[in-house]
C-alpha positions, 0 to 999 in steps of 0.5 A, a space after each residue: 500500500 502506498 499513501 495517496 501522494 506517495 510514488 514508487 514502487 508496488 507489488 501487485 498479484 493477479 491471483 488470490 493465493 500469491 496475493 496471500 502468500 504476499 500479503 503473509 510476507 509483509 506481516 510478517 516483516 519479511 520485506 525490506 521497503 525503501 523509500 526516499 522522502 525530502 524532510 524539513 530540517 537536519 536529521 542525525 546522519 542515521 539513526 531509528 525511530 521507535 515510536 508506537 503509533 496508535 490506529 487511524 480512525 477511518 470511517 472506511 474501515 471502522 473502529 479500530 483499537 486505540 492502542 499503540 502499536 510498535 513501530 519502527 523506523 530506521 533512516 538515513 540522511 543523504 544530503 543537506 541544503 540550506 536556503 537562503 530563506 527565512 520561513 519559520 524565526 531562523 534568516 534560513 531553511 534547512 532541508 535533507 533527503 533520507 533514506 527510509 527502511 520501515 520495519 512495521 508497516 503502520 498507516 501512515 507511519 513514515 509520515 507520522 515518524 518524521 513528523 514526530 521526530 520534527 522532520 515532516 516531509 515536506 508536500 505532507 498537507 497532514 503531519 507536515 509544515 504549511 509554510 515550508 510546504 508553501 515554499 516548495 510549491 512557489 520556488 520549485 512548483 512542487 505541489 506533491 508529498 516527497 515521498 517515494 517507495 524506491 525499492 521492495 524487496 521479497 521472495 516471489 512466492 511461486 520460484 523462491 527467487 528474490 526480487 528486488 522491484 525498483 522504481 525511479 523518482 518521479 519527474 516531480 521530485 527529481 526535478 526538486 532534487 535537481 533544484 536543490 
């Protein structure tokens, strides 16, 4: 699954059972993802977020627990910039591209780490920075959450190869990548 905004790769089965065995591969954390994202801020060169994350309330799905639940995150940050551009109380804007290994795979958790590690993404119009957000869409014409699923890797379930689906960025986030 990927979050309305985020591109990437995606895995797809056109029959029931591999869908199953699949689906059974990421519960049980048997896939690694990769995703890329441009964040606000400077992060730590690497580090892992570890920050329970309770469900999503959503009126497609129902109720649901309210209990956290473990959620992991490990990143690594593989550039910096620095604006000249005051958008917040400091004369400048500082910004990173990370790299980002989900181990769980909550709703919206890459989104919702980053966030809490005060390192929104910046296009996210929900756990992210209007102001920053703003200025990506005025100086870059960006008006897209930058984030992006560039890698999954799992064991097809019908050869027990394992396959690494890659996908490049999207013209739009290369093109801020580029700016930058």
């Amino acid at each position: 699954r990927l979050d309305k905004g985020t591109s990437g790769a995606l895995a797809f089965a056109l029959e029931r059972e591999v869908a199953r065995t699949v689906a059974a591969q990421f519960a049980t954390r048997q896939v690694d993802k990769e995703y890329h994202a441009i964040v606000r801020g400077w992060p730590p060169g690497s580090g892992e977020i570890d920050y329970p994350l309770p469900a999503i309330q959503d009126d497609l799905l129902g109720p649901q627990a309210a209990a956290a639940r473990e959620s992991i995150t490990r990143f690594e940050t593989l550039a910096t910039v620095e604006l000249p551009v005051r958008v917040d109380r400091y004369p400048t804007s500082r910004y990173a591209l990370v790299k980002l290994a989900p181990l769980t795979g909550r709703r919206h958790q890459l989104r919702r780490h980053l966030a809490h590690a005060r390192h929104p993404i910046i296009g996210d119009s929900t756990y992210g920075k209007g102001r920053h957000n703003r200025l990506f869409a005025e100086r870059f014409g960006s008006q897209r959450l930058l984030l992006a699923c560039t890698a999954l890797r799992f064991v097809h379930p019908a050869t027990g190869v394992v396959l690494c689906v890659r996908a490049p960025l999207a013209a739009e986030f290369e093109r801020v990548l580029t700016a930058l």
